[in-house]
C-alpha positions in Angstrom: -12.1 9.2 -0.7 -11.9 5.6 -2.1 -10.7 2.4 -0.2 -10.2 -1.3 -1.0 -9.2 -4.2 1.0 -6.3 -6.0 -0.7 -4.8 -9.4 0.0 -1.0 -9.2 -0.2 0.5 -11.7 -2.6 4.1 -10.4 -3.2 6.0 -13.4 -2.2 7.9 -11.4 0.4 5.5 -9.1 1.6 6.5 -5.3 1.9 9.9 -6.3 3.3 12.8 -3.5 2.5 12.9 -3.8 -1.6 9.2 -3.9 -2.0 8.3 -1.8 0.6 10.3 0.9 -1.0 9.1 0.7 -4.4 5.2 1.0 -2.9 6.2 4.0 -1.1 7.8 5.5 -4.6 4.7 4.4 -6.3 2.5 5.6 -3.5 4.8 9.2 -3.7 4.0 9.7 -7.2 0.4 10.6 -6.8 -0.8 14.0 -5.7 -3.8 11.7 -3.3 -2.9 11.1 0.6 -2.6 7.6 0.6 -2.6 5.5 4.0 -2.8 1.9 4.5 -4.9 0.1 7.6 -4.9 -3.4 9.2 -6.7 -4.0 12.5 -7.3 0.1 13.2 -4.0 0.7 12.8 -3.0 3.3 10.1 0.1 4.3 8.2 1.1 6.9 5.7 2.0 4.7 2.5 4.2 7.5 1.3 6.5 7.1 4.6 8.8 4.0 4.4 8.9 3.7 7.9 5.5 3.6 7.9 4.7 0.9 5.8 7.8 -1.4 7.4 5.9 -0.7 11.1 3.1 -2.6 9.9 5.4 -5.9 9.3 3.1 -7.0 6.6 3.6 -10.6 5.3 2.4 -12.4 1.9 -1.4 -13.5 2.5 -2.2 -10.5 5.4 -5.4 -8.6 4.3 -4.5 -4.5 4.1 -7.1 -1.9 3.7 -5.4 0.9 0.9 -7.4 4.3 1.0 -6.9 7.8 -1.3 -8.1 11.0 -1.0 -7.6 13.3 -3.8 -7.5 14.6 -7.3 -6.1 11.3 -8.5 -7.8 9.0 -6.0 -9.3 6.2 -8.6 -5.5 5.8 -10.1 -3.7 5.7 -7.2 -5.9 3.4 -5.5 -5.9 1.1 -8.5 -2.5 0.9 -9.1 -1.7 0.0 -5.2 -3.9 -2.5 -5.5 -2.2 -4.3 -8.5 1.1 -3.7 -6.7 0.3 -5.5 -4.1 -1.6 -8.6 -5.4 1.2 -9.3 -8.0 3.2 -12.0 -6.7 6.1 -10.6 -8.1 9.3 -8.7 -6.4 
């Protein structure tokens, strides 16, 4: 398992649109891949999931992976989430 606080820098957070294309991206690795912020923890491959968390640009996310493809998937979350794009 591998894990790496992130500060989120997409200008709107994980609203709807960006929300769902983490999910997708989180879907497409074989790893279980969860995302944390003050003890609470969501699956990152259920939209609902991440959208409960209500996370805004600047909050401070821990993104974990356990699995065969744990490094990538981790890594690429990670970049997601401190572009500033979307």
């Amino acid at each position: 398992m591998v894990q790496q606080s992130v500060k989120i820098a997409l200008v709107r957070g994980l609203a709807a649109r960006p929300a769902a294309e983490f999910v997708k991206m989180a879907s497409s690795f074989e790893s279980r891949v969860r995302i944390g912020r003050n003890g609470q923890w969501v699956d990152a491959k259920s939209i609902l999931g991440v959208m409960s968390m209500a996370l805004s640009q600047g909050d401070e996310i821990i993104v974990q992976a356990d699995g065969a493809d744990e490094d990538v998937a981790l890594a690429s979350l990670v970049k997601f989430l401190s572009a500033p794009g979307l």
